[in-house]
MARKOLMI-705871 format. One record per residue: y, z, x of N, C-alpha, C, O, CB in turn; residue in one letter. Coordinates in steps of 0.1 Angstrom, whole numbers, plus 5000, padded with zeros to 4 digits. Atoms other than C-alpha are relative to their C-alpha. Glycine has a CB too. Layout:
YZXYZXYZXYZXYZXa;...
//
This chain:
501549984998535751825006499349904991499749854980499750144996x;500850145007533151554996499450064990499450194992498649915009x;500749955005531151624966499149894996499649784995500650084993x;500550135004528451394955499050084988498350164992499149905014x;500849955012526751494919499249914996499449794994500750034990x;501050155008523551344906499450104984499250224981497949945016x;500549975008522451364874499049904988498849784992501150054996x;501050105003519951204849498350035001497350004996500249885009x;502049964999516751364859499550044989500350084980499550145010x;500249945012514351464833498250005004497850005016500649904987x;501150035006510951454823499749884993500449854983499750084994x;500150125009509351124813498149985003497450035012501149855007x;501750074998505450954806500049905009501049835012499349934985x;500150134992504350714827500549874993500349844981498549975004x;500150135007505550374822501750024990502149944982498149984990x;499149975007508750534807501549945011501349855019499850174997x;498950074991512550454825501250144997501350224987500649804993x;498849894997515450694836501149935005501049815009499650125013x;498650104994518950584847501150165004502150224999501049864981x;498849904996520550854870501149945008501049845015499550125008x;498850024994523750844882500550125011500250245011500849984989x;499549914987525750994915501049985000501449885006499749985012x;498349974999529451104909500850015015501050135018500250144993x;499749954990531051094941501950005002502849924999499249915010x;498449954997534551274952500349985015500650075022500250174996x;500450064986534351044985501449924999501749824992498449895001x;498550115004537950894986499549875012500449795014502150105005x;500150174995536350595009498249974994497249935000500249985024x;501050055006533850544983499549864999498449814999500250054992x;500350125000534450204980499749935014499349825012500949944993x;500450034989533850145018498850065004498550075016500850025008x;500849914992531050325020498349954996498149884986500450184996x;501550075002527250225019499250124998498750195006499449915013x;500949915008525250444991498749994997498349894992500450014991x;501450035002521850524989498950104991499250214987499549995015x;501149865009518950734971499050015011498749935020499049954981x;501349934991516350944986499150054988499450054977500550145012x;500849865006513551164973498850045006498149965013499449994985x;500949904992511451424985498850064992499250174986500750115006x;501249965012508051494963499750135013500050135025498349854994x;500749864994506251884974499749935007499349825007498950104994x;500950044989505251885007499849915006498849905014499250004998x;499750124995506351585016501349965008502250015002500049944991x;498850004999509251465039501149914992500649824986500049995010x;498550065009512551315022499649835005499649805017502150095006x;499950155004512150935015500749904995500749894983499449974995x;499450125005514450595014499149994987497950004986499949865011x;500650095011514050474980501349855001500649755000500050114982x;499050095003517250214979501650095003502150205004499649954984x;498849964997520550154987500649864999500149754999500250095015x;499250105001523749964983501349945002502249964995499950014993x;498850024991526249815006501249994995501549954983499849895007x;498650005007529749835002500749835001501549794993501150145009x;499450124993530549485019499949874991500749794987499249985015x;500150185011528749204998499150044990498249964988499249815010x;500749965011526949404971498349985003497349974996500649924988x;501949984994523549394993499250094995499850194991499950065015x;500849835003520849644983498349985006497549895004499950054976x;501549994996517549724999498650114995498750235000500250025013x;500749925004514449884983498950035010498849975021499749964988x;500949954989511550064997499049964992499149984980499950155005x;501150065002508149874992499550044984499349974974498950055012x;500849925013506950134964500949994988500549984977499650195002x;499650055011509550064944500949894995501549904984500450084997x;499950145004510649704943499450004992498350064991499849895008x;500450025009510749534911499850114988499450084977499249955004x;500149855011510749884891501650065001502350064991498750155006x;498849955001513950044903501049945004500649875014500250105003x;498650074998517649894906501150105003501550184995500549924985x;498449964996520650034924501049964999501049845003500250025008x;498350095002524249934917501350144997501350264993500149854980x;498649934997527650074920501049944993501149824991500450005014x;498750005008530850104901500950075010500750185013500050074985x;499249944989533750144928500950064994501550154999500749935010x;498449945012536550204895499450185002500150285007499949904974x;500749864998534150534894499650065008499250175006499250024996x;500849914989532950624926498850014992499050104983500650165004x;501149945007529550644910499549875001500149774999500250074987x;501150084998526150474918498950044996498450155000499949985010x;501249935009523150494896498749885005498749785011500550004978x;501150044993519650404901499249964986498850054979499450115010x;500650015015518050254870498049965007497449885014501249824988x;501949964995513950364875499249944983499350004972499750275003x;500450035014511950144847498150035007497750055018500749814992x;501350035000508250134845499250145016498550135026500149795004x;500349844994507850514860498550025001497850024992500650114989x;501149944997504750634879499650155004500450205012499749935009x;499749884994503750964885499550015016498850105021499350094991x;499849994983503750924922501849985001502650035009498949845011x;498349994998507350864917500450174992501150154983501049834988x;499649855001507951264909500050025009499150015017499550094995x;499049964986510451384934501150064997501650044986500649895008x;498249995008513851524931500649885009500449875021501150205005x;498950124995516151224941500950074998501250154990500349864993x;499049984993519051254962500949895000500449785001499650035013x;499250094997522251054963500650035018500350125025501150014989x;499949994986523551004997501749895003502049784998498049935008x;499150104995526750835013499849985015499050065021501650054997x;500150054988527250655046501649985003501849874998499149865000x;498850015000530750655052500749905013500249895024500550155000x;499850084991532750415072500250085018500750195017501349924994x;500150145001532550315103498349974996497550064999500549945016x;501550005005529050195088499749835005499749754995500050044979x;500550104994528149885107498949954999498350044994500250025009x;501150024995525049725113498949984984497750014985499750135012x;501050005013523449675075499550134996499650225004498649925003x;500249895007522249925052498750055011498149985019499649974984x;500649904988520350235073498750074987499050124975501650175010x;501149935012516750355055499750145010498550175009498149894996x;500349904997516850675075501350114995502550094995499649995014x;498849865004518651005064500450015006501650015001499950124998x;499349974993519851075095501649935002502649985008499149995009x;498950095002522550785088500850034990501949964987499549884999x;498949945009523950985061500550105000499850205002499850004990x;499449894994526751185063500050124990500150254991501549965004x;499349885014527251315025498449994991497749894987501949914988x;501749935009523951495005500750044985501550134984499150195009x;499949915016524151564965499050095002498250085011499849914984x;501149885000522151884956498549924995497549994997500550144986x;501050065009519351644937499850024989500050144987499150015003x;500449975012518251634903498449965000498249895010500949934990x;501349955002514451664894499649874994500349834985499750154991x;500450065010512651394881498050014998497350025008500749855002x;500949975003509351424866498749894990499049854979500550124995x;500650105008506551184854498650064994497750135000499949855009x;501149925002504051294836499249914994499649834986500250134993x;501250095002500451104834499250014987498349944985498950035011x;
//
């Protein structure tokens, strides 16, 4: 059974930085193309970034190029999302997410393209 753990969330001020991480028990982790989501109230679930398994590719979503960084460690199964220069429009819970092989065709910015969901962790910016 897959398990994908995120952790790292917190409470922070604006303009502050978080660095969560996503544990995954994915035994084709290193084939697999990992991504973050988040879903603020009332809102539906949103690509933030992701990061190909093939040639270390990664694609961000408009709002947060240049602020947050994705990367992966295959020794660990585990892909963290380093969030600097924090807005409070970025309060959401973030989601880790896998894509598991066959995964063809470049990194996918819709959910529907992922097979494996962590529970999320909370993050919180406060103005």
């Amino acid at each position: 059974q897959v398990h994908l753990v995120e952790s790292g969330g917190g409470l922070v001020q604006t303009g502050g930085s978080l660095r969560l991480s996503c544990a995954a028990s994915l035994r084709t982790f290193s084939t697999s193309n990992m991504a973050w989501f988040r879903q603020a109230p009332g809102k539906e679930r949103e690509f933030v970034a992701a990061a190909a398994w093939s040639d270390g590719g990664t694609n961000y979503a408009d709002a947060v190029k240049g602020r947050f960084t994705i990367s992966r460690d295959n020794d660990k199964n585990t892909v963290y999302l380093q969030m600097n220069t924090l807005k409070p429009e970025d309060t959401a819970v973030y989601y880790c997410a896998a894509e598991p092989p066959p995964n063809y065709y470049g990194l996918k910015l819709s959910a529907f393209e992922y097979d494996y969901w962590g529970q999320g962790t909370q993050v919180t910016v406060a103005s």
